[in-house]
N, C-alpha and C positions, 0 to 999 in steps of 0.2 A: 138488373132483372134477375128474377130465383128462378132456378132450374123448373120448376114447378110452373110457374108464369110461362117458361121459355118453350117448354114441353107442349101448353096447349094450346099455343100462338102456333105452334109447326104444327099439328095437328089440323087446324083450321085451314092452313094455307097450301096443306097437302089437296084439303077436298077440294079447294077454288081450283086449284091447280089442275086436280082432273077433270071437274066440269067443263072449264076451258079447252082439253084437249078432246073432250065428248066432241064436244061444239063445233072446233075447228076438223074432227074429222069429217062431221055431216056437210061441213059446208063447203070443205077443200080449203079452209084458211090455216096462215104462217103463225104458227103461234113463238113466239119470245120468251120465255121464262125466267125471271132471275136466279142467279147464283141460289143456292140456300145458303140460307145464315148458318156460320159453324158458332158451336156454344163456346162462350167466353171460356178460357182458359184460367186458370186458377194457380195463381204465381206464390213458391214456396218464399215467407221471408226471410231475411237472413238468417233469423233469431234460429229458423226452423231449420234450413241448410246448415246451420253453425252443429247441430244436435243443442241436446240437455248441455247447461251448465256444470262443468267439473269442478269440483272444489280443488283446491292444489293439497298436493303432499307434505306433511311435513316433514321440511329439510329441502323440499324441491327447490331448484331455480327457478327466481319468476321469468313469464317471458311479456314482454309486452311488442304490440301492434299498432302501428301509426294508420289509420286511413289519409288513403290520396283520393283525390280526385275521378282518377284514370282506372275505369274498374276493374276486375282481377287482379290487384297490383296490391303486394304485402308486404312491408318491408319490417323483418327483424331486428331487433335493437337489442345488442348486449345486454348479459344478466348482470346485475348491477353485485358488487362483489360485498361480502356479508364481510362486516369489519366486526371483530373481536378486539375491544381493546384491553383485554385481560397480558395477556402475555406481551403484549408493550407496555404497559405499565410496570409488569415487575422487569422488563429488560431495561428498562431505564431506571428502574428502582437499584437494579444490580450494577448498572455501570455509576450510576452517584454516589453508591456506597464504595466501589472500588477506588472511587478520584479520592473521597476523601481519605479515605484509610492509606491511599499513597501520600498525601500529605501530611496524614498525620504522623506517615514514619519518617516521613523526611526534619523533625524537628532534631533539637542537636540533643536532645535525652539519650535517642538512640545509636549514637557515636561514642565509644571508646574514648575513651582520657586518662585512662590508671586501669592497673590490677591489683586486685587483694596479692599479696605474694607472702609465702610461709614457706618454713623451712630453709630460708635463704642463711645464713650467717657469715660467709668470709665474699660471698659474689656479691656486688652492689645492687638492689634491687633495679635502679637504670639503668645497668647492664640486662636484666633478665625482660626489662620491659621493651627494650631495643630491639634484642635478638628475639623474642614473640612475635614480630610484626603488624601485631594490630593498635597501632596508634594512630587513630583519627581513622577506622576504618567503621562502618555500618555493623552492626550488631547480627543483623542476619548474611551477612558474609565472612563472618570468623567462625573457622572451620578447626575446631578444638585440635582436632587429627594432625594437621599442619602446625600448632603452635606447640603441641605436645615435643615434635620433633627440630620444632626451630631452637627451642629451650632447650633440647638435648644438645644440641652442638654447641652449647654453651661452653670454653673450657673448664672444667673444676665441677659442671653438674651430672651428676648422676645418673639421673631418671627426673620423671615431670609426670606431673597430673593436671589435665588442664579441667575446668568444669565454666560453660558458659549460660548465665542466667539474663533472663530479660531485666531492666529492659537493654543496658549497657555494663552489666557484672559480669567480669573473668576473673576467676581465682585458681589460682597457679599455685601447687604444691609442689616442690623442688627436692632432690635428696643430691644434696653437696658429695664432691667426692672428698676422702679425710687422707688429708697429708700426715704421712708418716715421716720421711725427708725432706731436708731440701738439697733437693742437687745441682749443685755448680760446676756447669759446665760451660766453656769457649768464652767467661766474661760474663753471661747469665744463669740468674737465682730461679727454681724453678721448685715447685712442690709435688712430690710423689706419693702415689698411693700404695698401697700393698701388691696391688695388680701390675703395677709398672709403668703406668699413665702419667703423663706429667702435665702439669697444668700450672697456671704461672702463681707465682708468690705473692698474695696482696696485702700479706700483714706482716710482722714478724711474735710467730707465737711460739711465747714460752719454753721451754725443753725440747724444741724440732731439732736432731741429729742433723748438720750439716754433713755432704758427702762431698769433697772435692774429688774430678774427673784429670788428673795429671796428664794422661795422654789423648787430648784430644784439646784442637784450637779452635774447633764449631760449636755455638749451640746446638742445640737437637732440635731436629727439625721435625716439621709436622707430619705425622704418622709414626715416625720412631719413639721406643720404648725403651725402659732402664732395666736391667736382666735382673726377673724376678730374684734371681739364687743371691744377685748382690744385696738387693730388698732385705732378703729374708736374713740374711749373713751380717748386714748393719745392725738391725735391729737386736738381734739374739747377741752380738757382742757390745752394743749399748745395756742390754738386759743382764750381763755378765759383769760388764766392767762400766758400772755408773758413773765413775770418775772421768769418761770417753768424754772428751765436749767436741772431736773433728775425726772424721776417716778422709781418709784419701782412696782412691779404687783407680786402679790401671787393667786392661782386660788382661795384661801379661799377669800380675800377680795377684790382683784380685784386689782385697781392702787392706787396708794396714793404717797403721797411727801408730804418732810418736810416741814411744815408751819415755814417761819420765827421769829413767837413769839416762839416757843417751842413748840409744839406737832407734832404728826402724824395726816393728813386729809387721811381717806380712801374714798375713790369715789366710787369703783365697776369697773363697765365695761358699754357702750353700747354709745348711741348717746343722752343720758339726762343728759347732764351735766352742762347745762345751769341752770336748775330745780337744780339740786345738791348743784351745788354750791350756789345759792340763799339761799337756807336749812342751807348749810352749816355756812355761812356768818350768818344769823339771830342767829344760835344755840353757833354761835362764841360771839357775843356780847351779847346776854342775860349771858354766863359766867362772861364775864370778866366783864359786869355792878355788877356781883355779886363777881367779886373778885378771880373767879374759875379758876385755870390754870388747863386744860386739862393735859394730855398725847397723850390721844388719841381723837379723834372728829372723826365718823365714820355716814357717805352719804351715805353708799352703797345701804341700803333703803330707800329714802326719805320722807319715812312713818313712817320709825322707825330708827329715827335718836338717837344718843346713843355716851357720852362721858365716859371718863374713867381719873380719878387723878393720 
């Protein structure tokens, strides 16, 4: 029924209503009346309790709503999570490239087996390649700094340059140390340098001054050195006297060699041996003008020069 309809139905039943009550007062009667009709009520639908439809934001979380049965009853259901497969794709892109590239260095290209080696001449190269420690070792764990100094402990090398190239090149520059003597001492042949380093004998070369060590029954042992002054004193009286092929050295009297007339020349030690030998020489002929065969003829001081029959 329309409000309109409802409006003059109660209007109508207003007037019955009174004439009735006119009626029962004239005559003393009960009169009954019905309830009135209330107007129908008018129920909002959901659509219209919900409001206007929202559009969602973008970027929002959706939300979604189950209907139950049981009314007022809502139940929430988790936003459902936005999957981005961009960044799993390159994280997995990133870990396949890493597996391989670990395999591909694990091939044997990149393992050590030789070094270039220059500069070597009296050291065996398989000695230089021994004492470097990178044989059979990975390319990116040869650490140049370390072989530099393994190389120097080499006996007889100098100094070292190491340089490491992919994928498995080491090239190793060496600077030998250069024997000037060789000194025998306690039974062993040993090569000296000018600094006084000994280091062992691996060849037998050419013109090397042998020095024989008379008072002493030990080799030289490791860290000990041969007294530069004798170095220097061997050498300048080989530079003197070419016809020298052997010295002898005692710390007592320093170097000496056999004079081919017959006796012992003791020298001493140091860089005057120019001076010495002059002494020497003059203290030689004033003997033999007298007929004197030494044994011994002793320079070491040239101040107090001194023979012995």
């Amino acid at each position: 029924m329309s409000l309109a309809a409802f409006a003059k139905s109660r209007t109508r039943a207003d007037a019955v209503r009174r004439r009735r009550l006119a009626r029962a007062a004239a005559t003393g009667e009960t009169v009954v009346l019905p309830a009135p009709t209330r107007a129908p009520e008018r129920r909002e639908s959901r659509a219209e309790k919900r409001g206007p439809k929202r559009r969602p934001m973008p970027g929002a979380k959706s939300r979604y709503e189950r209907a139950f049965p049981w009314p007022d009853v809502e139940v929430a259901l988790p936003a459902l999570p936005a999957i981005h497969a961009d960044w799993r794709m390159a994280s997995l892109t990133i870990v396949l490239l890493l597996v391989g590239l670990l395999f591909s260095l694990n091939g044997p290209q990149y393992f050590v087996e030789a070094i270039n080696l220059s500069g070597a001449v009296n050291v065996p190269g398989s000695e230089v390649y021994e004492a470097s420690g990178v044989d059979r070792q990975h390319i990116l764990w040869v650490d140049p700094k370390v072989v530099k100094v393994n190389v120097e402990k080499l006996p007889g090398i100098a100094s070292a340059e190491v340089e490491v190239r992919w994928p498995n090149v080491i090239n190793v520059g060496v600077v030998e140390r250069e024997p000037v003597l060789s000194w025998q001492q306690g039974g062993q042949s040993n090569w000296v340098d000018r600094g006084g380093i000994f280091f062992p004998a691996r060849s037998d070369i050419q013109g090397l001054l042998p020095v024989i060590v008379d008072d002493a029954q030990t080799p030289l042992a490791e860290g000990q050195t041969v007294p530069v002054e004798a170095i220097e004193g061997a050498l300048q009286l080989r530079a003197l006297r070419p016809n020298v092929e052997l010295l002898h050295y005692d710390a007592l009297n320093g170097l000496s060699y056999q004079d081919g007339r017959g006796w012992r020349g003791y020298f001493g030690v140091g860089a005057n041996m120019q001076v010495k030998l002059a002494v020497y020489e003059t203290l030689v002929a004033n003997l033999l003008s007298r007929s004197v065969h030494p044994t011994v003829v002793s320079v070491s001081n040239p101040d107090a020069p001194f023979y012995r029959r």
